[in-house]
Wavefront OBJ file of the C-alpha trace (Angstrom):
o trace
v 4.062 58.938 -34.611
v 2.445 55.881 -33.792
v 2.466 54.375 -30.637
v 4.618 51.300 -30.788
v 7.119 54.304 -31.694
v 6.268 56.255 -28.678
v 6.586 53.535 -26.319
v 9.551 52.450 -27.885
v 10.828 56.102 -27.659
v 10.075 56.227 -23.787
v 11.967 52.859 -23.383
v 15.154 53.707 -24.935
v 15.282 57.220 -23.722
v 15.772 55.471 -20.213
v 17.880 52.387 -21.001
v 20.769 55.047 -22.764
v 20.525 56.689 -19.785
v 21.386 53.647 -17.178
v 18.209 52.130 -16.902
v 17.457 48.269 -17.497
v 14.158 47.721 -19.538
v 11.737 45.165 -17.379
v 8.832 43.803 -19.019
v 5.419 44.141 -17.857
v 4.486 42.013 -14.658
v 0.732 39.930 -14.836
v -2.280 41.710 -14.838
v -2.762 39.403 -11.426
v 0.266 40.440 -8.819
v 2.018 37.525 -7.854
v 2.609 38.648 -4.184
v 0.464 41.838 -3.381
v -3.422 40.423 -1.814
v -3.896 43.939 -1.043
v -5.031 44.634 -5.028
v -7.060 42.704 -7.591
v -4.921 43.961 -10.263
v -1.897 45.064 -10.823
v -2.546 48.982 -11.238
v 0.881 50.629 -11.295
v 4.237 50.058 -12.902
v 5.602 50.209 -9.636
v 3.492 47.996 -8.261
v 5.884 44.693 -8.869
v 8.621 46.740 -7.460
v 6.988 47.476 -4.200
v 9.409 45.174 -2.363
v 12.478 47.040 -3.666
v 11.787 50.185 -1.903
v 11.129 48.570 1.481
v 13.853 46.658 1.398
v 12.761 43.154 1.260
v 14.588 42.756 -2.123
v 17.609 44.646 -3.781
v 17.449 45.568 -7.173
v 21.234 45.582 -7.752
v 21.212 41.569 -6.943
v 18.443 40.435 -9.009
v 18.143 43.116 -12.231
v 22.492 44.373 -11.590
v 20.558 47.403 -12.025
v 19.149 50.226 -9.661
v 17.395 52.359 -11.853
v 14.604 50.255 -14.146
v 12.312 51.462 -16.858
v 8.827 49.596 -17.948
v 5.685 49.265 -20.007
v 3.486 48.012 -17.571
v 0.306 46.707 -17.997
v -2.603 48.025 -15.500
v -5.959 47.921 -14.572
v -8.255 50.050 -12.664
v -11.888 49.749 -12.400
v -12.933 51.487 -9.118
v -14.219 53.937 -11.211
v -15.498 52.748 -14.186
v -18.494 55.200 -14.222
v -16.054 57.894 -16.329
v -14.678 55.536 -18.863
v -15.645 56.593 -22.055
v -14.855 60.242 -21.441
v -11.871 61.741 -23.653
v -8.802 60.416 -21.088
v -10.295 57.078 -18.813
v -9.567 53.671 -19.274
v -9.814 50.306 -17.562
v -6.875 49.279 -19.259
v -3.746 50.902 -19.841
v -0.446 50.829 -20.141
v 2.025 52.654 -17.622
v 5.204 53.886 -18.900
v 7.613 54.284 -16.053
v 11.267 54.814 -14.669
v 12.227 54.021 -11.277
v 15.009 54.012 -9.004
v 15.840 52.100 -5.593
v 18.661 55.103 -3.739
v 20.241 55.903 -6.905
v 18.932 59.291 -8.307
v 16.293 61.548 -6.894
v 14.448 64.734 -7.691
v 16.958 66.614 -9.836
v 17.703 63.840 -12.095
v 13.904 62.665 -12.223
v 12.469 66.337 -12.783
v 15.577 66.786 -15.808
v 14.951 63.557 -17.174
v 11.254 64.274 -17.922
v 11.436 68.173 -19.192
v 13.872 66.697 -21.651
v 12.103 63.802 -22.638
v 8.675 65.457 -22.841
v 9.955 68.823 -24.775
v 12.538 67.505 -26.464
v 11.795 64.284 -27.464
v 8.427 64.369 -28.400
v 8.350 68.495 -28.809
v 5.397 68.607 -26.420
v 4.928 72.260 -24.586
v 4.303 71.866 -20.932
v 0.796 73.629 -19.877
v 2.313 74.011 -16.436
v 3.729 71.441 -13.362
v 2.098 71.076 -9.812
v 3.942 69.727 -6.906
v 2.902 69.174 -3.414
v 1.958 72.031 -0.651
v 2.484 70.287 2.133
v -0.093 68.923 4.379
v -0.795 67.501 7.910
v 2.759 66.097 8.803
v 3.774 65.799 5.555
v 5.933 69.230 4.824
v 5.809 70.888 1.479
v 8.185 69.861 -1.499
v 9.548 73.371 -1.980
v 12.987 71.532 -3.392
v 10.768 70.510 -6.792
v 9.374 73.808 -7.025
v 13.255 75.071 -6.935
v 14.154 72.307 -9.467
v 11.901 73.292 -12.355
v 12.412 76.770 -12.066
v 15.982 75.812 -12.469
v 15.178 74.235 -15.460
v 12.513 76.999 -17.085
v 12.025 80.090 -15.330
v 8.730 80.613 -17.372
v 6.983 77.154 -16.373
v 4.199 77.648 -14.226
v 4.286 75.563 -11.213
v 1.162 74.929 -9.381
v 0.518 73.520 -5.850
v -1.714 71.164 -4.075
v -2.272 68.768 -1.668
v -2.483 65.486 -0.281
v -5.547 64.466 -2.922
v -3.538 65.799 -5.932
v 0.137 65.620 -5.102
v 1.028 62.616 -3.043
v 0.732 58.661 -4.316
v -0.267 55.599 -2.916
v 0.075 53.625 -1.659
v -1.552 50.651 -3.870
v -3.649 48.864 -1.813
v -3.984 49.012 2.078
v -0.052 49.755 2.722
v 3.011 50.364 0.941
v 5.497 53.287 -0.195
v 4.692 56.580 -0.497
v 5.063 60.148 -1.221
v 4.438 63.567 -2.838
v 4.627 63.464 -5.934
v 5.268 66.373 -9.046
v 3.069 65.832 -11.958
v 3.354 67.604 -15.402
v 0.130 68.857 -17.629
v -0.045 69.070 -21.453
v -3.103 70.042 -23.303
v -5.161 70.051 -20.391
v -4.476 66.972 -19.074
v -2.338 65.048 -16.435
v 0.213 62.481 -18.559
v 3.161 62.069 -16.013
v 3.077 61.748 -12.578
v 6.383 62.081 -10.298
v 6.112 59.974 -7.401
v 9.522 60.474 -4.762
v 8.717 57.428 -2.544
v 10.240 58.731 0.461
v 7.328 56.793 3.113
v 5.719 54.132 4.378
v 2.397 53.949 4.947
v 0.441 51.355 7.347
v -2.619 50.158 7.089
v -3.869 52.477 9.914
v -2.635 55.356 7.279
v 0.646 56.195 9.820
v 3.626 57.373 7.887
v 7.421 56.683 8.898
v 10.497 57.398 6.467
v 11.826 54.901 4.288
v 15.404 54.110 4.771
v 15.899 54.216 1.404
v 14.221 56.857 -1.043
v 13.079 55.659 -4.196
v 11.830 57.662 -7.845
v 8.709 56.088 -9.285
v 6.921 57.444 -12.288
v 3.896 56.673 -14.183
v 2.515 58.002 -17.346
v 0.008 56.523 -19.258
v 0.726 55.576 -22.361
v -2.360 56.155 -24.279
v -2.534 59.345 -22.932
v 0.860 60.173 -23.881
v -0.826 58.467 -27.910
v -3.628 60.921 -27.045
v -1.370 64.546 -27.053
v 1.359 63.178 -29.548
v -1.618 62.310 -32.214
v -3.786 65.246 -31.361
v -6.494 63.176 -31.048
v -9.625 64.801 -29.453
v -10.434 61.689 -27.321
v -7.564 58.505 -26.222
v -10.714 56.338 -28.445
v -9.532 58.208 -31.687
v -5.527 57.064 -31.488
v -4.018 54.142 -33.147
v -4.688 52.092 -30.653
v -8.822 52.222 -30.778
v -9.246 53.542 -34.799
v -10.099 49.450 -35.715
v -11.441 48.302 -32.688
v -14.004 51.844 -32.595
v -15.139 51.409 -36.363
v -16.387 48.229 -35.171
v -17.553 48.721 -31.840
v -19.721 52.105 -32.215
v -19.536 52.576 -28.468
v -16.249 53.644 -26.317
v -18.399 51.445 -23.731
v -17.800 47.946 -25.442
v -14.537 49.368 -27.013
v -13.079 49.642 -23.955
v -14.815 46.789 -21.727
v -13.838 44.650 -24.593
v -10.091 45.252 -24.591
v -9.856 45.315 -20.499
v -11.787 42.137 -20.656
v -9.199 40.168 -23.361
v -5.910 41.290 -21.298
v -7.470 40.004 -17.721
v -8.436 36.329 -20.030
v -4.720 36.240 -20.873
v -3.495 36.760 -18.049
v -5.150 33.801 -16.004
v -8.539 35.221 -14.949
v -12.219 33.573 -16.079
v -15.716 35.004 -14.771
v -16.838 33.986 -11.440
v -19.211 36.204 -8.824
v -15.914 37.032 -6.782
v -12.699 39.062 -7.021
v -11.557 39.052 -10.005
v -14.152 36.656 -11.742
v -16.604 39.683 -10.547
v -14.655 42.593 -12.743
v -14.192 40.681 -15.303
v -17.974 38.983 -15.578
v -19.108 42.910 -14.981
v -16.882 44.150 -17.861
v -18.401 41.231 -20.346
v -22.056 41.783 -19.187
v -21.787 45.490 -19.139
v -20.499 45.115 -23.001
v -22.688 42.861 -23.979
v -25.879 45.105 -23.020
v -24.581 47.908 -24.857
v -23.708 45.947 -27.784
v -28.077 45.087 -27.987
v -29.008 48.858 -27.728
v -26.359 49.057 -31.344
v -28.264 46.502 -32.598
v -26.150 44.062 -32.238
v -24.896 40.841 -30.086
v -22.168 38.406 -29.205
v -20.882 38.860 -33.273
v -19.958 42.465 -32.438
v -17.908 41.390 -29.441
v -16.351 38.688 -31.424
v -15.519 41.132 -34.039
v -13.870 43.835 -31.734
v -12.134 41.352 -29.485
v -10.323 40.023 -33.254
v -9.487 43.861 -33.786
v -7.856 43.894 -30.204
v -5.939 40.716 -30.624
v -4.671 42.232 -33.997
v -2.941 45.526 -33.023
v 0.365 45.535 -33.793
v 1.476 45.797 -30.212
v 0.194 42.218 -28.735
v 1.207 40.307 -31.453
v 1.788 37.348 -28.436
v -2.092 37.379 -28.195
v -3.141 36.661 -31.270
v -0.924 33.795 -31.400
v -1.263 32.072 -28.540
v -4.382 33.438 -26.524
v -6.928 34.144 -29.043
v -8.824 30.523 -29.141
v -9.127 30.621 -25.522
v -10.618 33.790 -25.628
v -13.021 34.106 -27.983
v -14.374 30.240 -26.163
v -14.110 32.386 -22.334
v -16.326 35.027 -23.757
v -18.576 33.038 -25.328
v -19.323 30.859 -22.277
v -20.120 33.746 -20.635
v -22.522 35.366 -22.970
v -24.517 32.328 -23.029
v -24.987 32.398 -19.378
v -26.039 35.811 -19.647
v -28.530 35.380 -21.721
v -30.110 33.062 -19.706
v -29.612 34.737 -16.616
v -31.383 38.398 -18.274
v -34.087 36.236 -19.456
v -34.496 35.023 -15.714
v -33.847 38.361 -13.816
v -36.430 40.045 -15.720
v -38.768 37.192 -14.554
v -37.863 38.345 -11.394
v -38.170 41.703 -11.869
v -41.867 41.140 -12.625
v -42.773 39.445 -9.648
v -41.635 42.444 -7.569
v -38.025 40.779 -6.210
v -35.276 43.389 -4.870
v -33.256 44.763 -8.267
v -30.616 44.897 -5.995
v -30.788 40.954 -5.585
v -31.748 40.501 -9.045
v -28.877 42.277 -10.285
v -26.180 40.228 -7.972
v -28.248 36.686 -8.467
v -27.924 37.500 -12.597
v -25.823 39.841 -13.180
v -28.079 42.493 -14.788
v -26.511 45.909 -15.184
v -28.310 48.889 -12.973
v -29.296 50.764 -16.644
v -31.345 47.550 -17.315
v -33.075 46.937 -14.409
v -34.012 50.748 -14.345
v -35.869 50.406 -17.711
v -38.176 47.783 -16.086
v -38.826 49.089 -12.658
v -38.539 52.061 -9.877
v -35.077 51.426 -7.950
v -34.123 53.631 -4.929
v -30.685 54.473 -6.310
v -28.870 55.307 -3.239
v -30.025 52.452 -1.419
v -29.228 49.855 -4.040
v -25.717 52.049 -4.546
v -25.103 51.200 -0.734
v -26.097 47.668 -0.792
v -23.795 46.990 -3.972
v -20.426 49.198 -2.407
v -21.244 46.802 0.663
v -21.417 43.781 -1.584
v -18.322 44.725 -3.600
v -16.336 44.950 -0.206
v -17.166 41.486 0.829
v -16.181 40.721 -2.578
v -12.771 42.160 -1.852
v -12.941 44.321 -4.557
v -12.592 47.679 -1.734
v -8.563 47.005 -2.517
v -8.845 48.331 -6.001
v -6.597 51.595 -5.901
v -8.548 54.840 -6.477
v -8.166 55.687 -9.633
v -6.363 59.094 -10.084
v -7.219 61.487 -12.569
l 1 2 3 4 5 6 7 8 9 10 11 12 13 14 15 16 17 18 19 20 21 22 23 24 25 26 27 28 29 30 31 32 33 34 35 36 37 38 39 40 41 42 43 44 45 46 47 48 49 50 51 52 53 54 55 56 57 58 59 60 61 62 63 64 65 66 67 68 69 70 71 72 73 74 75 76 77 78 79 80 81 82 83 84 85 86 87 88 89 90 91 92 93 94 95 96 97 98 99 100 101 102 103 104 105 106 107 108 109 110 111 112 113 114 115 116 117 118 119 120 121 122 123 124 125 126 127 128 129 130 131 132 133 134 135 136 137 138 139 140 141 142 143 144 145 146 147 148 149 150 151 152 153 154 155 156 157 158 159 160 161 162 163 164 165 166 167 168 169 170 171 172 173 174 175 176 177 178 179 180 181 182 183 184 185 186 187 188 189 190 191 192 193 194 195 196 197 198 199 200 201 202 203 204 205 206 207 208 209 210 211 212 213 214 215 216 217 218 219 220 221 222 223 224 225 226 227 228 229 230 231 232 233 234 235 236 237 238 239 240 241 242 243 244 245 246 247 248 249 250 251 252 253 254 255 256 257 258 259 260 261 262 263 264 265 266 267 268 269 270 271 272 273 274 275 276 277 278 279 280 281 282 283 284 285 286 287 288 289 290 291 292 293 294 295 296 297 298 299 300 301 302 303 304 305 306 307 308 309 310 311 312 313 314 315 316 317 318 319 320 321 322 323 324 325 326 327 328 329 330 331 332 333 334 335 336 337 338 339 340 341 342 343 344 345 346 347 348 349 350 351 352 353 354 355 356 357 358 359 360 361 362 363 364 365 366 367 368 369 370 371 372 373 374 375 376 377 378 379 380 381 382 383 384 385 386 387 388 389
């Protein structure tokens, strides 16, 4: 099955059962400062379960289903692995005080075993923790459903979401495991959390799910590794390296969606993302041609036809600019580099990669880790949401 089926599958199971398909918000939320990037499908429904909007009035829907673009970088360090990604896509279902557990629990054992004939490793939901009581009613649900189904419990690090960026809603969440890995995650927004991390009941509950969809591609396929679905097979025969593979793909979504290099923000991510690729495309032997070549294979996928034609010129012109001032920024930080200058300050002045400047010179890793985390802050990039497992 390939995965323009699978999402497709995910979409209708939802719409025959009252939900209204949205499509995907921008990469860049519209009105949430707290984030970069938009990295959950419920992120561009955050206002309908405070309140501040009502779903019925502007979708004549409470219960919506998506495929939403999403981007996470905070940590980057395990992309490349069998499961991480910068970019994904969420599928989700979510409801503003319509439905709650029951139906949300149901909905996915039926759409996960029966739909796509998956067998469920085992569930966890949340124990309970500080003044947050344990979800004991989940734990009741799916043993309703399957007796057999091992349920598994844990805390606040593992079982509750969000909220995405500084405040937002909340809650514990159930989350189901096939093949060894996390691909749906229950979320029963039933909080609000401050920015001083207080919590206080939202009037209305609301059901928010997430799985990710390549993921989902990853179990359906039995592919060893998300880089070996349909979704990477062209882009990784040119690519050689999950590295550029994935910084590559990342990279064209945040270009069509607005964003351009700069040393800030969002600039930052996506100059880091370009340079990063661009270094590991030299150890394959290779240069800006390869990049070229995989962001073509990107742009071609089935899926984003809408790229190809009518984002692909600006592009492939985006990255090149870029490139070019890389080049001449390497050749000057390794000039640098020579004459004894901090690799910290080398590596924000030109953008040289830690792995580079390593291969040149001695660096004190934990102090130039601390100066960068502090540099990233000021660079507002602290309100990326941790990314979960």
């Amino acid at each position: 099955m390939q995965s323009e089926e699978i999402r497709r599958r995910f979409l209708t199971f939802f719409e025959k059962r009252g939900h209204k398909v949205i499509p995907s918000a921008s990469l860049v939320p519209e009105n949430d400062p707290s984030v970069l990037f938009t990295t959950a499908g419920m992120q561009q429904f955050k206002a309908y379960y405070v309140g501040k909007a009502n779903a019925k009035k502007d979708f004549n829907a409470l219960n919506l289903t998506s495929s939403q673009k999403c981007v996470r970088t905070s940590d980057i360090e395990e992309v490349g692995d069998e499961s991480h990604l910068t970019f994904f896509e969420m599928l989700g279902n979510f409801s503003f005080g319509d439905y709650w557990k029951e139906e949300a629990i149901r909905y996915a054992y039926e759409l996960i075993t029966k739909d796509f004939g998956l067998k469920i490793d085992y569930v966890s939901v949340f124990s309970g923790e500080g003044n947050v009581p344990e979800d004991i009613e989940s734990a009741k649900i799916w043993k309703s459903i399957n007796q057999d189904l091992i349920i598994k419990k844990f805390g606040r690090k593992d079982n509750f979401w969000g909220p995405t960026g500084a405040e937002g809603p909340c809650g514990p969440t159930t989350e189901i495991y096939v093949n060894g890995i996390e691909i749906w995650n229950i979320v029963f927004n039933e909080y609000y959390q401050s920015e001083d991390e207080t919590l206080a009941p939202l009037k209305v509950k609301g059901v928010d799910t997430g799985m990710g969809l390549e993921r989902l591609v990853k179990v359906i396929q039995k592919a060893q590794t998300v880089f070996d679905t349909d979704f990477f097979i062209q882009i990784m025969q040119i690519a050689n390296s999950r590295i550029i593979a994935d910084h590559i793909r990342t990279s064209v979504f945040i270009i069509s969606d607005g964003v351009t290099p700069s040393n800030t923000g969002r600039g930052y991510i996506l100059r880091r993302l370009l340079r990063h690729a661009y270094i590991h495309a030299n150890k394959f032997g290779g240069d800006l041609i390869i990049l070229n070549d995989v962001i073509h294979a990107v742009i071609k996928h089935p899926s984003y036809k809408e790229l190809y034609e009518f984002k692909s010129p600006e592009i492939f012109k985006i990255v090149q600019e870029e490139i070019d001032k890389f080049k001449i920024a390497l050749e000057n930080g390794l000039k640098q580099l020579k004459k004894g200058v901090d690799p910290f300050v080398v590596s924000t002045s030109f953008g040289l990669p830690l792995e580079i400047i390593e291969e040149l010179v001695d660096v004190d890793k934990i102090k130039f880790q601390k100066q960068m985390e502090e540099h990233r802050q000021n660079s507002s990039v602290a309100g990326e949401q941790k990314f979960k497992k």
